[in-house]
C-alpha positions as CSV (number, residue, x, y, z in Angstrom):
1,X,-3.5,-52.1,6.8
2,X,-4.5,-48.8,7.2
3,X,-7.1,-47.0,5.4
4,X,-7.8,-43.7,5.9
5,X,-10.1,-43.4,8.5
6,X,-9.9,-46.7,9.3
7,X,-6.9,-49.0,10.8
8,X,-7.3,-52.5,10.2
9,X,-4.4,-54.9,12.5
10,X,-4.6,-58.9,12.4
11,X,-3.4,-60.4,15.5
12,X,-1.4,-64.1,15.2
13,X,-4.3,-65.3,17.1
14,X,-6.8,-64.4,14.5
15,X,-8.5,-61.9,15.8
16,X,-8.8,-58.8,13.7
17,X,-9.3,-55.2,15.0
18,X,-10.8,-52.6,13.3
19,X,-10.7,-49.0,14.4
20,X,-12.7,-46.2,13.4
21,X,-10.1,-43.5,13.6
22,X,-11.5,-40.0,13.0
23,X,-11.8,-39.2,16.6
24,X,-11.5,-35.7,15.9
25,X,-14.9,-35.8,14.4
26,X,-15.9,-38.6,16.3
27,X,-15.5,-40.9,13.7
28,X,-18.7,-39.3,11.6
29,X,-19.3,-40.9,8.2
30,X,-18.5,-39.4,5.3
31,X,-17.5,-40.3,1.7
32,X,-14.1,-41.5,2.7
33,X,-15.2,-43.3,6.0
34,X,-17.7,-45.2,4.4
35,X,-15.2,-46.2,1.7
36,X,-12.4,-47.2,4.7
37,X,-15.5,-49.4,6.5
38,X,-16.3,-50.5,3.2
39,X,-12.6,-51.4,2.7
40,X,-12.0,-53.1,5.9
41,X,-14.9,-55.2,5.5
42,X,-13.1,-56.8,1.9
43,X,-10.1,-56.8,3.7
44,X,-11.4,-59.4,6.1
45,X,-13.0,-61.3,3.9
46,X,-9.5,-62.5,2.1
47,X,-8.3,-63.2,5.8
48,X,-8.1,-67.2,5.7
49,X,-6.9,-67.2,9.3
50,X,-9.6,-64.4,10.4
51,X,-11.0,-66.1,13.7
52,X,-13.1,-62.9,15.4
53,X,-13.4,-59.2,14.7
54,X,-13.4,-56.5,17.5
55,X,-15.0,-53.3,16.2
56,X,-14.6,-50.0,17.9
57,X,-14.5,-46.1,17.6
58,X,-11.4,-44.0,18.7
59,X,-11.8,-41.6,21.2
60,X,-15.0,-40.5,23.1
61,X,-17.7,-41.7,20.3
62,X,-18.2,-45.1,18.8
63,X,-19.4,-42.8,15.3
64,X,-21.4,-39.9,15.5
65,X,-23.4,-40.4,12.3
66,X,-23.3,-39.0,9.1
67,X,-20.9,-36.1,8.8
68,X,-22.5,-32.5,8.2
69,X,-20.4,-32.5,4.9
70,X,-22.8,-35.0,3.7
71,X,-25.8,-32.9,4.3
72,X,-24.1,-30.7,2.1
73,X,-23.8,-33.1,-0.7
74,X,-27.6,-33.8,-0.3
75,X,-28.3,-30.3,-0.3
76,X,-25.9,-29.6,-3.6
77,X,-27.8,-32.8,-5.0
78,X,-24.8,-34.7,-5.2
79,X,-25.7,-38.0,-7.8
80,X,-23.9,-40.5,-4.9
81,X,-26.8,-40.5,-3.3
82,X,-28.3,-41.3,-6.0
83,X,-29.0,-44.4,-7.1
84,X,-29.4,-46.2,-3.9
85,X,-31.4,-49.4,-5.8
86,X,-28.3,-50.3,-7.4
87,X,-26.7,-53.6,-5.2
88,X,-23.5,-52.8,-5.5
89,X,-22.4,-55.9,-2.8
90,X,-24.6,-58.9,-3.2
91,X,-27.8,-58.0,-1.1
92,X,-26.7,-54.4,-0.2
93,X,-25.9,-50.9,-1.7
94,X,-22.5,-49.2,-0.6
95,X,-24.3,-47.6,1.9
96,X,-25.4,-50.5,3.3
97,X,-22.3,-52.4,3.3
98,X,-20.7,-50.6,6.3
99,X,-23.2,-52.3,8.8
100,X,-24.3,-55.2,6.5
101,X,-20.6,-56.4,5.6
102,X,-20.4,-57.2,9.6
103,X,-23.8,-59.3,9.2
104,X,-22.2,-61.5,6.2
105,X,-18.6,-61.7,6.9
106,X,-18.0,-65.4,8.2
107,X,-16.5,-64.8,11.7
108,X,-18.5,-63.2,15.3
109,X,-17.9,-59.1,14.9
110,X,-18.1,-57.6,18.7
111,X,-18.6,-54.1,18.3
112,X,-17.6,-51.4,21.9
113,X,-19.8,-49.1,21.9
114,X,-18.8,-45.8,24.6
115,X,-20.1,-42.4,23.8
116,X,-22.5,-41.6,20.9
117,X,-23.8,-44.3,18.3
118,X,-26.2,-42.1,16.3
119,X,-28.2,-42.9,13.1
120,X,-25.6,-44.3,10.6
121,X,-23.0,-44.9,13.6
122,X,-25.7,-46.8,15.6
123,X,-26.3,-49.0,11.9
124,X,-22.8,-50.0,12.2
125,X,-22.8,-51.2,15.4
126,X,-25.9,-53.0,14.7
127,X,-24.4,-54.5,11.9
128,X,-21.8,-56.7,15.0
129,X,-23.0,-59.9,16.5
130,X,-22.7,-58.8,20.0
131,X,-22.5,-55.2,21.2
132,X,-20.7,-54.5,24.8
133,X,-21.7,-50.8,25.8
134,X,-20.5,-48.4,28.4
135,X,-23.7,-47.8,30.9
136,X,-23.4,-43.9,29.8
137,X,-22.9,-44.2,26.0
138,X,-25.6,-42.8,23.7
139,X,-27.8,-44.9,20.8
140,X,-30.0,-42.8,18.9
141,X,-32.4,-43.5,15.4
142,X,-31.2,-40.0,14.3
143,X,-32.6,-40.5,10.8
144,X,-35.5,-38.8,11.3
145,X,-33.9,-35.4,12.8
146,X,-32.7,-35.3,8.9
147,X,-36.2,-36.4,7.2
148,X,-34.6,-39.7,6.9
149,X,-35.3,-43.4,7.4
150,X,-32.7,-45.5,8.7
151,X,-31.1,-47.1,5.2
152,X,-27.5,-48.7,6.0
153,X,-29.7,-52.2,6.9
154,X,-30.8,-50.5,10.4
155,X,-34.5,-51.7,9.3
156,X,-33.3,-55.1,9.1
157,X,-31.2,-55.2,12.8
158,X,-33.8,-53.3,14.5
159,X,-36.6,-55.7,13.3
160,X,-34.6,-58.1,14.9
161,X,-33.2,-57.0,17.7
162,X,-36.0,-54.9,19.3
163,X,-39.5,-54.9,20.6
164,X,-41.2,-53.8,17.5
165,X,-43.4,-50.8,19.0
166,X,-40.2,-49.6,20.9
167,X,-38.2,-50.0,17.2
168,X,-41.1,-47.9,16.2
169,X,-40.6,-45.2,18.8
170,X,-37.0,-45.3,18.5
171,X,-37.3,-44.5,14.7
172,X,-40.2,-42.3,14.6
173,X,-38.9,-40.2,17.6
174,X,-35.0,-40.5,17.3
175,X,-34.6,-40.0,20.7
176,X,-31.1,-40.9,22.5
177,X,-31.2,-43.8,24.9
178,X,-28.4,-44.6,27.2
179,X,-26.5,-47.6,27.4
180,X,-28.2,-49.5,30.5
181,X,-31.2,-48.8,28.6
182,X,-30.1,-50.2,25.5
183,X,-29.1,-53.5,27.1
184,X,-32.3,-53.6,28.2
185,X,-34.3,-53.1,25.2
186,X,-31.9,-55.0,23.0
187,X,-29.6,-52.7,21.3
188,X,-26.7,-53.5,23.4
189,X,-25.9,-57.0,24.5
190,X,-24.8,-55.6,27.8
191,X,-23.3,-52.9,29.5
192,X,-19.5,-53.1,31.0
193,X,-17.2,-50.3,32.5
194,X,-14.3,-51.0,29.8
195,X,-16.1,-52.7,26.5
196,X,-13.5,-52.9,24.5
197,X,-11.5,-54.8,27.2
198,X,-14.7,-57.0,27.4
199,X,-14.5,-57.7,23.4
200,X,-11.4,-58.5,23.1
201,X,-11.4,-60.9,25.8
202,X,-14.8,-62.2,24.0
203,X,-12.6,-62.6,20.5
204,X,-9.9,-63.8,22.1
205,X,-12.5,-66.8,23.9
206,X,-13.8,-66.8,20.1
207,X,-10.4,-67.6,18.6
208,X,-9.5,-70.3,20.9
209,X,-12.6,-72.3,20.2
210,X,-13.0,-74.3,16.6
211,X,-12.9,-72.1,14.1
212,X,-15.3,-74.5,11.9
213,X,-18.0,-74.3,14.6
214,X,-17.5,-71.2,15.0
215,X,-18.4,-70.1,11.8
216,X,-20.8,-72.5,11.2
217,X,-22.5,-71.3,14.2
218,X,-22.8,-67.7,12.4
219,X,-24.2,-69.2,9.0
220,X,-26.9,-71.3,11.6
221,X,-27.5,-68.3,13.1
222,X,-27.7,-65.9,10.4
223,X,-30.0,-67.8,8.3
224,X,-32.4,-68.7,11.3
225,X,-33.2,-64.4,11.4
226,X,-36.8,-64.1,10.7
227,X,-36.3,-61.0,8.9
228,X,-36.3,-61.1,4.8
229,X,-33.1,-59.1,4.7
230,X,-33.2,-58.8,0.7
231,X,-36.8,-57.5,1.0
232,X,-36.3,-54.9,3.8
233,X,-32.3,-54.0,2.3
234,X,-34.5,-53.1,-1.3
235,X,-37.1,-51.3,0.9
236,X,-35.2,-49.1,2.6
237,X,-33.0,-47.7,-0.3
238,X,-36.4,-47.6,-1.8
239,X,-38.1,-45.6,0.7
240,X,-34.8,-43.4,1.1
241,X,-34.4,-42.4,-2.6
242,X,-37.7,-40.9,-2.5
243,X,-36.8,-39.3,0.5
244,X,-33.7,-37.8,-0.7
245,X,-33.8,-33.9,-1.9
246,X,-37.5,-33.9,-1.9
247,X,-38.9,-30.6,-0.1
248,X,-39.6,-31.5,3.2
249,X,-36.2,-33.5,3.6
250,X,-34.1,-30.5,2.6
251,X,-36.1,-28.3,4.5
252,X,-35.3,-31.1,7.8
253,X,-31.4,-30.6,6.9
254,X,-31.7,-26.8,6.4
255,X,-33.1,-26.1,9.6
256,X,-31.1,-28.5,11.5
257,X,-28.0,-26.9,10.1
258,X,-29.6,-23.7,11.0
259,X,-30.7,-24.9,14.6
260,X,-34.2,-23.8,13.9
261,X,-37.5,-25.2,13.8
262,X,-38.1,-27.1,10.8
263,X,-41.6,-25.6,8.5
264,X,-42.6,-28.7,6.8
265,X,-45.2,-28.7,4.2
């Protein structure tokens, strides 16, 4: 099926790939992307043969974050940004869903990460079970360049997945870390020359292996996280709402749009 934005084909061996397919923007979120993720993600669900999912951005970024067109939205006070509280898919908001979907969707999700994974686009990876990077591609906590937290369940993978003083750094700095060092310090799984060959050759090891195991393995898994994922998904759309269109946030967008220093009050 394909969504705009997103191209969704189901192989006979049950494996499912998903394609981010915006590469003209490199694959940057905005409304209709997040709505194509979204998609995909209740697309699988229905899939009673669904065995593995290989996740991957087309062309030279994974997904570049949210799309400038957004910031305008949050500028003109759009209300979909509004009322992030509201759990419009079990424990997540829409928002959310695009990484967290991946978390709760029974089968392994291996994500191919080359070129830039920033802010939203680095959620959605995170949201994967396994992440195979190219040693050059880019991971970056851009949140904050916007006077943003990380909101799409970020808080929830990065609590997991890193160190937490170098999730701290990572978040309050935003800097962009390559892919070597992201294997390293547990954003990536690993790095490879050719990820996606690397995940579908995982999927395809995936799909020949029982598929009750399999997913049984995830739930296991899954529910052995020490992280309260209803608490910290509530927390960050908390945190975020207040965030949203208050002065010094709008000021962070303006003079990023702007390319200027930001004057924060």
């Amino acid at each position: 099926m394909h969504h705009d934005r997103v191209r969704v084909t189901l192989g006979g061996d049950g494996v499912a790939e998903v394609a981010l397919a915006r590469a003209d923007k490199m694959n940057a979120l905005d409304p209709a992307m997040f709505h194509g993720i979204v998609g995909a993600i209740a697309q699988l669900r229905e899939e009673k043969s669904l065995r593995a999912v290989v996740l991957h951005g087309e062309g030279r970024a994974f997904c570049a974050g949210l799309d400038k067109s957004s910031f305008a939205a949050i500028l003109g006070g759009d209300k979909g940004f509004s009322d992030l509280m509201a759990r419009t898919h079990g424990l997540a908001n829409h928002f959310q869903q695009v990484a967290w979907g991946w978390r709760e969707l029974s089968v392994p999700v291996i994500a191919a990460v080359q070129g830039a994974a920033f802010g939203g686009g680095l959620q959605v990876a995170l949201g994967a079970d396994v992440r195979y990077a190219r040693p050059d591609a880019k991971f970056s906590v851009m949140e904050i360049k916007w006077g943003l937290v990380p909101d799409m369940s970020g808080a929830v993978f990065l609590a997991e997945l890193v160190r937490p003083d170098m999730a701290r750094e990572l978040a309050f700095t935003g800097r962009i870390v390559e892919g070597t060092e992201a294997a390293a310090i547990g954003l990536a799984t690993r790095v490879c020359e050719d990820p996606l060959a690397e995940a579908r050759a995982a999927a395809a090891r995936i799909a020949a292996s029982s598929p009750d195991a399999i997913r049984a393995g995830k739930r296991l898994l899954n529910g052995a996280s020490p992280v309260r994922a209803d608490e910290v998904l509530l927390a960050e759309s908390r945190e975020q709402q207040a965030l949203i269109g208050s002065p010094n946030q709008l000021e962070a967008v303006q003079a990023g749009l702007e390319n200027r220093a930001a004057r924060f009050r």
